[in-house]
MARMITI-174820 format. One record per residue (C-alpha): residue number from 0; residue in three letters; chain; x, y, z. Coordinates in pm, whole numbers, plus 50000, padded with zeros to 5 digits. Each point is the difference from the previous one (the first is absolute). Layout:
# residues N
[NUM; ALA; A; [X; Y; Z]]
...
***
This chain:
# residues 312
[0; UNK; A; [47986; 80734; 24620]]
[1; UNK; A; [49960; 49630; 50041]]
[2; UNK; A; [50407; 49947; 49864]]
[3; UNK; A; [50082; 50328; 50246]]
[4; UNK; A; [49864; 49811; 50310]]
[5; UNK; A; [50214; 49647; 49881]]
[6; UNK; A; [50304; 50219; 49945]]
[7; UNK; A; [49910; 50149; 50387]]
[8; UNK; A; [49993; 49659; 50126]]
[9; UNK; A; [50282; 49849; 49849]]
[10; UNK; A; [50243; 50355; 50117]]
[11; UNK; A; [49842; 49903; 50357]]
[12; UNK; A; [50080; 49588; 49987]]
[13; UNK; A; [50366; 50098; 49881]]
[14; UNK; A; [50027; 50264; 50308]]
[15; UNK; A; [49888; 49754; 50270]]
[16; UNK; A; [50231; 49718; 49819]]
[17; UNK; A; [50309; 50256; 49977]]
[18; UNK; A; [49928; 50025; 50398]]
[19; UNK; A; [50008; 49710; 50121]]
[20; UNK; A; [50307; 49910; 49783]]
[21; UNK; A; [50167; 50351; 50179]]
[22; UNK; A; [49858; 49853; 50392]]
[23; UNK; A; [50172; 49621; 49926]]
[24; UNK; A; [50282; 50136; 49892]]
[25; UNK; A; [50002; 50223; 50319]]
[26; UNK; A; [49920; 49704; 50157]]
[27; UNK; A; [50282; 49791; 49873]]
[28; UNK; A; [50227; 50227; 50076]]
[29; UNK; A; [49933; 50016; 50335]]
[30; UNK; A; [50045; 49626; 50007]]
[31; UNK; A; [50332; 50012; 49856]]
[32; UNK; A; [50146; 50263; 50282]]
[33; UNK; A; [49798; 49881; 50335]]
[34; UNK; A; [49942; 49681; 50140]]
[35; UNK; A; [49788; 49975; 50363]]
[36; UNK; A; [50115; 49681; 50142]]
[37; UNK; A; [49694; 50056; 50264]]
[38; UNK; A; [49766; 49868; 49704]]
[39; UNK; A; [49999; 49742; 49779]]
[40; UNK; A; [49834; 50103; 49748]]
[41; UNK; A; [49958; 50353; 49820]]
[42; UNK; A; [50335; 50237; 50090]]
[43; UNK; A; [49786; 50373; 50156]]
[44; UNK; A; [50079; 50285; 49747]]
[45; UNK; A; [50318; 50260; 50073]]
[46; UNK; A; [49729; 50234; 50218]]
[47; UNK; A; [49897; 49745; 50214]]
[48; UNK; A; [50364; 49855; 50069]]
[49; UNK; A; [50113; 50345; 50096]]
[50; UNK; A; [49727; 50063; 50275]]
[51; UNK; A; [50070; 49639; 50165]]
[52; UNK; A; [50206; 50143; 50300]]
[53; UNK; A; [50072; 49702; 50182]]
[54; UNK; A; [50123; 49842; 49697]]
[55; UNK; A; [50397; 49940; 49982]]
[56; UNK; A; [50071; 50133; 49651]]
[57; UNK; A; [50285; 49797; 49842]]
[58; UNK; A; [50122; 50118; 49658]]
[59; UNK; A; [50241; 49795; 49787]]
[60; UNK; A; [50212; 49959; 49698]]
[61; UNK; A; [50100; 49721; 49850]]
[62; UNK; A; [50314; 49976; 49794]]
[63; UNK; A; [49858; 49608; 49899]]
[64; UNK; A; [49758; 49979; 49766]]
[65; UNK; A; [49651; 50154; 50240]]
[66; UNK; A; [49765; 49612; 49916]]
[67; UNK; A; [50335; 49842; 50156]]
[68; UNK; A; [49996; 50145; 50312]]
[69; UNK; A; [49706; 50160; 50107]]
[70; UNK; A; [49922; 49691; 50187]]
[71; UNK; A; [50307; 50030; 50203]]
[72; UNK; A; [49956; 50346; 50134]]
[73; UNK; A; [49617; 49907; 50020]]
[74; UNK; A; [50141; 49763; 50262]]
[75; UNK; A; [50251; 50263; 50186]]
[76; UNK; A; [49724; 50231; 49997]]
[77; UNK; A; [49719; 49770; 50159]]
[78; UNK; A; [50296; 49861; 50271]]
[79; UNK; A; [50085; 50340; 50093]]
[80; UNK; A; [49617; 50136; 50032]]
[81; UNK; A; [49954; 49712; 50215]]
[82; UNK; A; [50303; 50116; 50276]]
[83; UNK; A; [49896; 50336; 49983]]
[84; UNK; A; [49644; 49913; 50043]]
[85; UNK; A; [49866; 50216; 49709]]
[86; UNK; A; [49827; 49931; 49645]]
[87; UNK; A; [50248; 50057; 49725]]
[88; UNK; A; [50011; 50210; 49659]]
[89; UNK; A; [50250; 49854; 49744]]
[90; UNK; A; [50035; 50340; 49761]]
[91; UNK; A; [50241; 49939; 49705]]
[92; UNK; A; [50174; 50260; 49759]]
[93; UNK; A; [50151; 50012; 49709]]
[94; UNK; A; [50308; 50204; 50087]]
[95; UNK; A; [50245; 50046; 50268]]
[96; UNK; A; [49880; 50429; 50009]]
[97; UNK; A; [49621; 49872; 50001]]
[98; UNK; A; [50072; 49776; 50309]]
[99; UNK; A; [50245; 50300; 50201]]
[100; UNK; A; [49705; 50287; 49930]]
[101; UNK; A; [49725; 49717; 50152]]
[102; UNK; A; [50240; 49967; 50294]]
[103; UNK; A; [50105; 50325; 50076]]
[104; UNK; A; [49634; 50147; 49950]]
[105; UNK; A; [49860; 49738; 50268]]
[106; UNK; A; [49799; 49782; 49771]]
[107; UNK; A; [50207; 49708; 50048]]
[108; UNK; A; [50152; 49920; 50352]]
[109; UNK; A; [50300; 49727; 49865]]
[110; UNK; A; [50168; 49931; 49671]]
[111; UNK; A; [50202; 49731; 49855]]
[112; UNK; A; [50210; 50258; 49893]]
[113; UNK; A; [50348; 50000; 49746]]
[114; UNK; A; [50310; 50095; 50115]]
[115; UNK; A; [49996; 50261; 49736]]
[116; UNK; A; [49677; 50109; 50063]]
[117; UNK; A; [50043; 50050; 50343]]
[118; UNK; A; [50353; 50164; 49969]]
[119; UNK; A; [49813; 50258; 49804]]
[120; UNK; A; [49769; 50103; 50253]]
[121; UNK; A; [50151; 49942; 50316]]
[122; UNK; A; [50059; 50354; 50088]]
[123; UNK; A; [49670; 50122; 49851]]
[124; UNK; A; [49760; 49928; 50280]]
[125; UNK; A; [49940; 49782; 50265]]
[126; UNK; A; [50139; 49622; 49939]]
[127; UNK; A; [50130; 49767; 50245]]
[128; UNK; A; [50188; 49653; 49841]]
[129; UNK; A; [49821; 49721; 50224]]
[130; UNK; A; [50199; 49715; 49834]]
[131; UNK; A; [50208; 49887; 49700]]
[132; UNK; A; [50039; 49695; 49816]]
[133; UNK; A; [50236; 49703; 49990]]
[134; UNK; A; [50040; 49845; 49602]]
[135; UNK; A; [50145; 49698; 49963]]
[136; UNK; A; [50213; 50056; 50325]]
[137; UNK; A; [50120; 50374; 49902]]
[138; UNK; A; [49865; 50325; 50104]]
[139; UNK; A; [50074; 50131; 49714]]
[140; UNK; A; [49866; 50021; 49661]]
[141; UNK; A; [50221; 50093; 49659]]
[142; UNK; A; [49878; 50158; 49625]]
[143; UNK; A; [50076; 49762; 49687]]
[144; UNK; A; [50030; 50179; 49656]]
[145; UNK; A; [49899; 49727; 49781]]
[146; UNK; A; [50060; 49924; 49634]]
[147; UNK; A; [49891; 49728; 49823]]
[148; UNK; A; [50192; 49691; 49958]]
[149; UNK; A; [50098; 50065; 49666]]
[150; UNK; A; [50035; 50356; 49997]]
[151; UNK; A; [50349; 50143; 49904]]
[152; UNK; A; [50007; 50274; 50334]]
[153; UNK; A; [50240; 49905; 50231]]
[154; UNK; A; [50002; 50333; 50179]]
[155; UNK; A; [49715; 50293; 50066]]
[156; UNK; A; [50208; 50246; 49736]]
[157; UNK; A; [49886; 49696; 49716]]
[158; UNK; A; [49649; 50114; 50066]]
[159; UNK; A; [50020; 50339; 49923]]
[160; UNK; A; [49713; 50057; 49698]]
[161; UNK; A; [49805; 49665; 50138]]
[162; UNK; A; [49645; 49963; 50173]]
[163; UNK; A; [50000; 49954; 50412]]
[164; UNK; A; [49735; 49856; 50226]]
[165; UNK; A; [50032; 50161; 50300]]
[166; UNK; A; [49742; 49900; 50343]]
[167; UNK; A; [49930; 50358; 50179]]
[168; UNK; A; [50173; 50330; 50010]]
[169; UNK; A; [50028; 49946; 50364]]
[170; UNK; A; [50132; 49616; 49914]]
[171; UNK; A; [50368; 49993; 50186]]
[172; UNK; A; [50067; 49654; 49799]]
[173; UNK; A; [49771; 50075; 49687]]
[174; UNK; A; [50111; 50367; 49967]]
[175; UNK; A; [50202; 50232; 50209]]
[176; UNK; A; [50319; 49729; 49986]]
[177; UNK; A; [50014; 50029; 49663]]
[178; UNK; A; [49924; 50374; 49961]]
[179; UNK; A; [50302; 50085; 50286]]
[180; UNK; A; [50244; 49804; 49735]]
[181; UNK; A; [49861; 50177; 49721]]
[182; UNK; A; [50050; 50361; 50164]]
[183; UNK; A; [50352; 49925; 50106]]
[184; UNK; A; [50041; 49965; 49644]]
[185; UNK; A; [49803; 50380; 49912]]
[186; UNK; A; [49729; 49770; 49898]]
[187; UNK; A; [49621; 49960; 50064]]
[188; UNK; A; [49772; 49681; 49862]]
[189; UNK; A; [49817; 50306; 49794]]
[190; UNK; A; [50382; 50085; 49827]]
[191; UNK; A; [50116; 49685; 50023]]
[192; UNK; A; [49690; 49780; 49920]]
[193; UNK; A; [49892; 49958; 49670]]
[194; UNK; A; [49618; 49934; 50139]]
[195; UNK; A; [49921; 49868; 50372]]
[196; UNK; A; [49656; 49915; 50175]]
[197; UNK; A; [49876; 49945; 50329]]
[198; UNK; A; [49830; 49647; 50082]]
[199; UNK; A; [49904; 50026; 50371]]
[200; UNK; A; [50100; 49711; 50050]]
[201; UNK; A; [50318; 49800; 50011]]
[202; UNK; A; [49920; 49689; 49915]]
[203; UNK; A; [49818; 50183; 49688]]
[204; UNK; A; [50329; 50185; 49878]]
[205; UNK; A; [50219; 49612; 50050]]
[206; UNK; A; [49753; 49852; 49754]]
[207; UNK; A; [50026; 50284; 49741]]
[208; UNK; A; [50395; 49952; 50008]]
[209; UNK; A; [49997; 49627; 50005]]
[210; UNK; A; [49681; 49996; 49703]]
[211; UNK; A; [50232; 50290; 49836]]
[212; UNK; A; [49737; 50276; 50003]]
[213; UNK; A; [50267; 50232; 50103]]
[214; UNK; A; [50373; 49971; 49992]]
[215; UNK; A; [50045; 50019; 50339]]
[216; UNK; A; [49853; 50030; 50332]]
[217; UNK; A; [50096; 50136; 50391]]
[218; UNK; A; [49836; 49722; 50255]]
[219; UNK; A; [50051; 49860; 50361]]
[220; UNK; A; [50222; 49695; 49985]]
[221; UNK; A; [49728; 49899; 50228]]
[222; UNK; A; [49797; 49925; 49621]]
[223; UNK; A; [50315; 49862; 49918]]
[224; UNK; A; [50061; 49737; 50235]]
[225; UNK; A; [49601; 49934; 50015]]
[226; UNK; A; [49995; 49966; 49577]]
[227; UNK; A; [50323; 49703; 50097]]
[228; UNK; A; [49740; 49843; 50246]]
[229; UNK; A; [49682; 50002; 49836]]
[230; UNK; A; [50076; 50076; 49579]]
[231; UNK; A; [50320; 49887; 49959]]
[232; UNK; A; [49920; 50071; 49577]]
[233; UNK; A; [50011; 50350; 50077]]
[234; UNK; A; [50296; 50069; 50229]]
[235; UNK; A; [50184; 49794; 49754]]
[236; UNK; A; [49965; 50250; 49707]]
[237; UNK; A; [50109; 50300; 50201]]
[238; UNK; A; [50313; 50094; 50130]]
[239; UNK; A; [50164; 50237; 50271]]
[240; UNK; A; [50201; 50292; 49859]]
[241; UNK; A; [50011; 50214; 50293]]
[242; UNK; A; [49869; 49977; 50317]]
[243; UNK; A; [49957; 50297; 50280]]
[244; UNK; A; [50119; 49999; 50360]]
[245; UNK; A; [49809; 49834; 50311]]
[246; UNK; A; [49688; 50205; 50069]]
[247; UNK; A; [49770; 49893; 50349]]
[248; UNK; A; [49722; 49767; 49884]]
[249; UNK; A; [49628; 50173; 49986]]
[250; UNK; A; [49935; 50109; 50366]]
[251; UNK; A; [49663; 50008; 50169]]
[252; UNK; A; [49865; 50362; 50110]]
[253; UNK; A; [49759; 50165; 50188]]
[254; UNK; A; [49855; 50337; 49996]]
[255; UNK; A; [49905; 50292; 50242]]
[256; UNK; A; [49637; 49769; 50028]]
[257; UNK; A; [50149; 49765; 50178]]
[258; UNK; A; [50030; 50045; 50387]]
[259; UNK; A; [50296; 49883; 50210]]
[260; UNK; A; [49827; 49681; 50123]]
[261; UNK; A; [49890; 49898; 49701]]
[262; UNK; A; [50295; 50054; 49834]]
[263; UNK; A; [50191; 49752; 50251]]
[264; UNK; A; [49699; 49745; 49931]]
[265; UNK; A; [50080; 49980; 49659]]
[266; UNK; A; [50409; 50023; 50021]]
[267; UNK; A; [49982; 49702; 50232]]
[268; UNK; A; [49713; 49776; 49792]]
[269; UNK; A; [50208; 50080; 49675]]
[270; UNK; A; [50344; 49894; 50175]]
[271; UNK; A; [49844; 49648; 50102]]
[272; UNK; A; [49797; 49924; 49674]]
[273; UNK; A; [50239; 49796; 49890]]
[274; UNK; A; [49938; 49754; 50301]]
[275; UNK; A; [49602; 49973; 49937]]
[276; UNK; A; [49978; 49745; 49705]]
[277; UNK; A; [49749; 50218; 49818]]
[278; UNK; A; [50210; 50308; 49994]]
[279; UNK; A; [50295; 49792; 49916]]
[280; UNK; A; [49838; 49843; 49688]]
[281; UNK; A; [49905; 50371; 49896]]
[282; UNK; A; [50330; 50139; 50054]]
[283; UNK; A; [50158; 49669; 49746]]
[284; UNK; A; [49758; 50074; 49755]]
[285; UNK; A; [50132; 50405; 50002]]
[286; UNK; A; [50375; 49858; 49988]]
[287; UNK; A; [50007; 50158; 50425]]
[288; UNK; A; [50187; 49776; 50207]]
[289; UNK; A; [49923; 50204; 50299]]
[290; UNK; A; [49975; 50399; 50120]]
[291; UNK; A; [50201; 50061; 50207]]
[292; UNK; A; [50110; 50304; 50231]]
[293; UNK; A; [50046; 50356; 49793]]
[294; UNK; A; [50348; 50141; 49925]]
[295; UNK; A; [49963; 50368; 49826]]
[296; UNK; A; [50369; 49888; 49885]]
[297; UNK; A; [49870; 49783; 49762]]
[298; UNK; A; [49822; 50274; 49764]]
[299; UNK; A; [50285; 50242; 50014]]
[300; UNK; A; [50136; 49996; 49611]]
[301; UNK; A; [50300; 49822; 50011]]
[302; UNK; A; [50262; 50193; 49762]]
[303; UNK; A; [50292; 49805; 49778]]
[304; UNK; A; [50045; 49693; 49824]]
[305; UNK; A; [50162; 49652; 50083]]
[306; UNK; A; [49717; 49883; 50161]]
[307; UNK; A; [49953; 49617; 49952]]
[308; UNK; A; [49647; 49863; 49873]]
[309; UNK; A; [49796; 49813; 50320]]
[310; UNK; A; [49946; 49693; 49890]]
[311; UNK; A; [49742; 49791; 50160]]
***
């Protein structure tokens, strides 16, 4: 009896440790996809973020690596709460779908959106296009297929059989470029492809070309020209071997949330950020030089080749 009531105890002990394991790791997750710039310390859990209804909900997506930037759009989000006049939600998500669904369903009023992303779901449900983004002087943004420096490709048809990173399935410049070329060809990265993966992230898939993980890898020559600034090691053992046409740099977009007013607010504090020296060390540290006003132009796929590489 005596060993019966030990064996008892110990089943209990593991069931309360097991638990609390399960409720940190809850915890921690919650963490990792809200942060309440309101409070300095603990972030609220998911529930309690999604009842705050004076809260401007931001969600984001960082092609850069998320510790690299998070301070930056920390910033953006804090400078635009404050000319609105509300508390702010940063929300971020793992995909370019994850953020659209969050948007579309109301629980996020703006996103830092992709140009893919949003090309996607612009006909799906109410989404207005505040502002885009100037990069390195250019509106525009292009897709690098990269190899690495040594590799034998010249050409996409020398990959055929060869592992891929690829950002998103939404990703204009770190997928759909590169699956347009393949289809004009009766191909698809599944025939094509001897093995692909998705990072989420494009700074993520540059690394696993340039570290030769993979064989090759479908990025924003934004990582590009950022990898020439800041790890010049890395751009140097990748190289260019097709490259997509111009594609409008990630807009900014509102949903059906946010009222007329407010949406003018934000249009207008976004358009000037670049003037207040807080917003414009946050928008250097993302690679923005400025936002500036929206042109639906810019995200319409541009079809063809000859289209030179922007170059800084």
């Amino acid at each position: 009896m005596k060993r019966n009531n030990v064996l008892l105890g110990l089943i209990f002990l593991l069931a309360v440790f097991l638990g609390w394991l399960s409720y940190c790791r809850l915890e921690s997750t919650d963490r990792e996809n809200y942060l309440d710039f309101r409070k300095v310390a603990a972030t609220p859990i998911a529930s309690a973020l999604s009842n705050d209804k004076q809260a401007l909900r931001i969600v984001v997506f960082s092609i850069l690596l998320p510790q690299d930037t998070i301070v930056h759009y920390r910033t953006i989000a804090n400078y635009l709460g404050e000319k609105v006049q509300r508390p702010v939600i940063l929300i971020q998500r793992k995909s370019y779908a994850e953020m659209a669904v969050l948007l579309l369903n109301g629980g996020a009023d703006l996103a830092f959106f992709s140009s893919g992303g949003y090309n996607s779901f612009r006909n799906v449900g109410e989404m207005e296009v505040l502002v885009s983004q100037q990069r390195m002087g250019q509106p525009y943004n292009q897709g690098f297929l990269l190899v690495a420096k040594d590799s034998d490709a010249k050409t996409l048809a020398d990959l055929r059989g060869k592992t891929i990173a690829f950002s998103d399935p939404l990703s204009y410049s770190g997928y759909s470029f590169l699956a347009e070329m393949l289809k004009e060809q009766q191909e698809t990265p599944e025939t094509f492809f001897g093995r692909y993966i998705y990072t989420y992230n494009h700074e993520k898939s540059f690394r696993a070309v340039a570290t030769k993980l993979v064989d090759a890898a479908a990025v924003t020559s934004l990582i590009y020209y950022r990898a020439q600034q800041k790890t010049p090691e890395l751009a140097d053992a990748v190289k260019i071997i097709a490259l997509s046409p111009p594609f409008g740099a990630g807009p900014v977009v509102v949903g059906k949330s946010v009222n007329l007013a407010q949406r003018d607010a934000l249009r207008k504090s976004l358009l000037t950020m670049h003037e207040d020296p807080r917003g414009k060390a946050a928008l250097a540290g993302l690679m923005i030089d400025k936002y500036i006003p929206a042109n639906l132009d810019y995200y319409e796929p541009k079809r063809g080749t000859g289209f030179a590489r922007i170059k800084p």
